[in-house]
N, C-alpha and C positions, 0 to 999 in steps of 0.2 A: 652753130650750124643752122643753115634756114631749113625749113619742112621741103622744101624742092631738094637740098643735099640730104638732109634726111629719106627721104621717098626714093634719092636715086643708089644711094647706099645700100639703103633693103632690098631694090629689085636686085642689086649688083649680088650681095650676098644670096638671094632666095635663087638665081641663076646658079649660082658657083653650085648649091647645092643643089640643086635639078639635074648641073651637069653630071655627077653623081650619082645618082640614081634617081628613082619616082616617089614622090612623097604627096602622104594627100595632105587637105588645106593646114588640117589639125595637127598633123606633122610638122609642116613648115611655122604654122602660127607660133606653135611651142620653141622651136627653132632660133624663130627671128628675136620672139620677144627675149629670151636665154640670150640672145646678142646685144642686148639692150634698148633694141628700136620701141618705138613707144604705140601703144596697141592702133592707133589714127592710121599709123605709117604702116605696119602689117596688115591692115586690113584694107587700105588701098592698094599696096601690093599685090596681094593675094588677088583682088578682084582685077588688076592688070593681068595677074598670071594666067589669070582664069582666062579673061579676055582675049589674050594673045594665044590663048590655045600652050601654054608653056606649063600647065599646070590642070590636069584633068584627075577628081575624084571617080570618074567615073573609069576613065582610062587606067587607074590603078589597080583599080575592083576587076575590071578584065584581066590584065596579069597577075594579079595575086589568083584570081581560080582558077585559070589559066594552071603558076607556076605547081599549087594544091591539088590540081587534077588530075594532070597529065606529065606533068613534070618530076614531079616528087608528090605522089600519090598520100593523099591524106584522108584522114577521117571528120566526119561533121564537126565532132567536139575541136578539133585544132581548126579547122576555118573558121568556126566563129568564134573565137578566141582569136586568131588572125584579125580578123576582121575589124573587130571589137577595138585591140591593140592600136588598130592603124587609123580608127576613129571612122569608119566606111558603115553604112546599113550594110547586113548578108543579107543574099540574096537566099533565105531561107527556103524557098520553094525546090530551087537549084539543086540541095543537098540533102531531102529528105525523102527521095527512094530508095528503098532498101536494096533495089538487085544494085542500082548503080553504086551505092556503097558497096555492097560487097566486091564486085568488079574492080573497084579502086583500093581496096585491100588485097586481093588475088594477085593487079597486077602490082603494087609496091612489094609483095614479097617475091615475087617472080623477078624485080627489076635489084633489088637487095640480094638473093640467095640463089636467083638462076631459075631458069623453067621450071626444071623439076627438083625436087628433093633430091641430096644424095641418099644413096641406098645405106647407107652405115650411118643412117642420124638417129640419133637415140634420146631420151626425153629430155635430157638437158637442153642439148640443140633444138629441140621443137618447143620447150618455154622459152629460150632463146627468142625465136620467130615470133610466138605467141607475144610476149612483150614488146616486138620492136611494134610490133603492131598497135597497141595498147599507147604507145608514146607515139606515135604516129596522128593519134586523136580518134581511132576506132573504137568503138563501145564494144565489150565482152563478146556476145553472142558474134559477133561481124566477124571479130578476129576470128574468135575459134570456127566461125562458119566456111570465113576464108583459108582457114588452115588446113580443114578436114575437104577442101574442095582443093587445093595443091597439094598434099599428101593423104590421099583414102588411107591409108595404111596406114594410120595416125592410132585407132584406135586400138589395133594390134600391137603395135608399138606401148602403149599404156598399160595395157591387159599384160602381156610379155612381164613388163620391166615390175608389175604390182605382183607377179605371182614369187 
Protein backbone atom coordinates (compact mmCIF):
# COMPACT_ATOMS: atom_id res chain seq x y z
CA UNK A 1 0.00 0.00 0.00
CA UNK A 2 1.68 3.55 -1.03
CA UNK A 3 1.60 6.44 1.86
CA UNK A 4 -0.99 8.33 -0.44
CA UNK A 5 -3.53 4.91 0.31
CA UNK A 6 -2.11 4.76 3.48
CA UNK A 7 -2.89 8.78 4.29
CA UNK A 8 -6.39 8.23 2.65
CA UNK A 9 -7.28 5.28 4.80
CA UNK A 10 -6.56 7.22 8.10
CA UNK A 11 -8.43 10.36 7.06
CA UNK A 12 -11.30 7.75 6.02
CA UNK A 13 -11.19 5.83 9.38
CA UNK A 14 -10.39 9.27 11.70
CA UNK A 15 -13.94 10.64 9.62
CA UNK A 16 -16.01 7.32 10.49
CA UNK A 17 -14.97 8.11 13.98
CA UNK A 18 -15.65 11.98 14.26
CA UNK A 19 -18.84 10.88 12.69
CA UNK A 20 -19.46 9.55 15.99
CA UNK A 21 -18.77 11.51 18.15
CA UNK A 22 -15.86 14.37 19.17
CA UNK A 23 -12.63 13.24 20.02
CA UNK A 24 -9.53 15.28 20.79
CA UNK A 25 -6.05 14.87 18.69
CA UNK A 26 -4.80 12.25 21.59
CA UNK A 27 -7.87 10.38 21.30
CA UNK A 28 -7.89 9.74 17.76
CA UNK A 29 -3.86 9.50 17.58
CA UNK A 30 -4.34 6.38 20.10
CA UNK A 31 -7.23 5.29 17.77
CA UNK A 32 -5.68 5.33 14.60
CA UNK A 33 -2.45 3.98 15.68
CA UNK A 34 -4.59 0.72 17.56
CA UNK A 35 -5.80 0.43 13.74
CA UNK A 36 -2.42 -0.02 12.64
CA UNK A 37 -1.72 3.17 10.60
CA UNK A 38 1.96 3.97 11.15
CA UNK A 39 2.57 7.33 13.38
CA UNK A 40 3.77 9.53 9.79
CA UNK A 41 0.24 8.84 8.59
CA UNK A 42 -1.69 9.81 11.93
CA UNK A 43 0.02 12.78 12.45
CA UNK A 44 -0.59 13.97 8.84
CA UNK A 45 -4.09 13.15 9.49
CA UNK A 46 -4.65 14.66 12.35
CA UNK A 47 -3.01 18.03 11.04
CA UNK A 48 -5.57 17.65 7.86
CA UNK A 49 -8.24 17.25 10.51
CA UNK A 50 -7.22 20.04 12.26
CA UNK A 51 -6.96 21.99 9.11
CA UNK A 52 -10.17 21.33 7.62
CA UNK A 53 -11.89 22.35 10.85
CA UNK A 54 -13.07 18.34 11.25
CA UNK A 55 -11.15 18.00 14.43
CA UNK A 56 -10.99 20.82 17.15
CA UNK A 57 -9.16 20.28 20.66
CA UNK A 58 -10.49 23.17 21.52
CA UNK A 59 -14.01 22.69 20.23
CA UNK A 60 -14.11 19.56 22.65
CA UNK A 61 -12.95 21.35 25.83
CA UNK A 62 -16.14 23.64 25.12
CA UNK A 63 -18.48 20.79 25.19
CA UNK A 64 -17.02 18.66 27.67
CA UNK A 65 -17.65 21.97 30.32
CA UNK A 66 -20.30 22.83 28.52
CA UNK A 67 -21.77 18.97 29.11
CA UNK A 68 -19.82 19.15 33.19
CA UNK A 69 -21.57 22.37 33.88
CA UNK A 70 -24.85 22.72 32.86
CA UNK A 71 -25.68 19.58 31.49
CA UNK A 72 -24.89 17.15 34.11
CA UNK A 73 -23.53 19.25 36.78
CA UNK A 74 -20.16 18.26 38.25
CA UNK A 75 -17.55 18.89 40.70
CA UNK A 76 -13.65 20.26 40.04
CA UNK A 77 -12.20 16.90 41.00
CA UNK A 78 -14.41 15.00 38.02
CA UNK A 79 -13.61 17.82 35.31
CA UNK A 80 -10.17 17.62 35.70
CA UNK A 81 -10.04 13.98 35.66
CA UNK A 82 -12.36 14.53 32.63
CA UNK A 83 -9.99 16.48 31.20
CA UNK A 84 -6.95 14.82 31.99
CA UNK A 85 -8.75 11.42 30.57
CA UNK A 86 -9.35 13.03 27.17
CA UNK A 87 -5.69 14.50 26.96
CA UNK A 88 -7.19 18.63 26.93
CA UNK A 89 -5.31 21.32 29.45
CA UNK A 90 -8.31 22.45 32.19
CA UNK A 91 -9.20 25.33 32.13
CA UNK A 92 -8.34 25.55 35.89
CA UNK A 93 -9.33 29.21 36.49
CA UNK A 94 -12.99 28.22 35.08
CA UNK A 95 -13.52 25.77 38.06
CA UNK A 96 -12.10 27.23 41.15
CA UNK A 97 -14.77 29.39 42.69
CA UNK A 98 -16.19 28.29 45.43
CA UNK A 99 -19.96 29.83 45.08
CA UNK A 100 -20.08 28.62 41.46
CA UNK A 101 -19.16 25.19 42.70
CA UNK A 102 -21.50 25.02 45.17
CA UNK A 103 -24.24 26.34 42.60
CA UNK A 104 -23.25 23.40 40.50
CA UNK A 105 -23.77 20.94 43.27
CA UNK A 106 -27.21 22.61 44.43
CA UNK A 107 -28.28 22.57 40.95
CA UNK A 108 -27.16 18.50 40.18
CA UNK A 109 -29.11 17.52 43.31
CA UNK A 110 -32.16 19.64 42.34
CA UNK A 111 -31.77 18.11 38.62
CA UNK A 112 -31.41 14.21 40.37
CA UNK A 113 -33.88 14.40 43.44
CA UNK A 114 -36.28 17.35 42.39
CA UNK A 115 -36.42 21.09 43.77
CA UNK A 116 -37.11 20.35 47.04
CA UNK A 117 -36.41 17.42 49.36
CA UNK A 118 -39.27 15.15 50.03
CA UNK A 119 -40.60 15.80 53.57
CA UNK A 120 -40.27 12.05 54.70
CA UNK A 121 -36.45 11.86 53.86
CA UNK A 122 -34.72 10.46 56.57
CA UNK A 123 -30.80 10.04 56.92
CA UNK A 124 -30.32 7.16 54.76
CA UNK A 125 -31.78 9.24 51.95
CA UNK A 126 -29.75 12.25 52.67
CA UNK A 127 -26.18 10.14 52.55
CA UNK A 128 -27.82 8.80 49.73
CA UNK A 129 -27.80 12.60 48.17
CA UNK A 130 -24.62 13.32 50.02
CA UNK A 131 -22.72 10.69 48.09
CA UNK A 132 -24.14 10.97 44.68
CA UNK A 133 -22.49 14.13 45.19
CA UNK A 134 -19.21 13.05 46.37
CA UNK A 135 -19.18 10.76 42.85
CA UNK A 136 -20.21 13.54 40.96
CA UNK A 137 -16.51 15.01 41.72
CA UNK A 138 -17.55 17.40 44.53
CA UNK A 139 -15.00 17.81 47.57
CA UNK A 140 -16.78 17.13 51.19
CA UNK A 141 -17.38 20.64 52.42
CA UNK A 142 -19.31 21.49 48.86
CA UNK A 143 -21.51 18.48 49.13
CA UNK A 144 -22.42 18.88 52.54
CA UNK A 145 -22.67 22.74 51.89
CA UNK A 146 -24.95 22.06 49.00
CA UNK A 147 -27.01 19.78 50.95
CA UNK A 148 -27.67 21.92 54.06
CA UNK A 149 -28.60 24.78 51.38
CA UNK A 150 -31.38 22.25 49.62
CA UNK A 151 -32.46 20.83 52.73
CA UNK A 152 -31.97 23.35 56.00
CA UNK A 153 -33.59 20.79 57.84
CA UNK A 154 -30.85 18.48 57.34
CA UNK A 155 -29.46 19.18 60.62
CA UNK A 156 -32.66 18.42 62.53
CA UNK A 157 -32.95 15.44 60.62
CA UNK A 158 -29.47 14.21 62.20
CA UNK A 159 -29.90 15.55 65.75
CA UNK A 160 -33.74 13.64 65.53
CA UNK A 161 -32.33 10.27 64.05
CA UNK A 162 -28.76 10.43 66.83
CA UNK A 163 -31.13 10.77 69.95
Amino acid sequence: MTINEQTANAKRAALRLLGMKDYTKQELKRKLIARGFEMETVQETLSWLEANRWQSDQRVAERLTERLTLEKPSGRRRILKEFFRRGLSPPTEQFSDREEELERASQALRSQYGETPPDDMDVRQANRCFQFLIRRGFEYETARDALHRWMPRLLDLYSRDGE
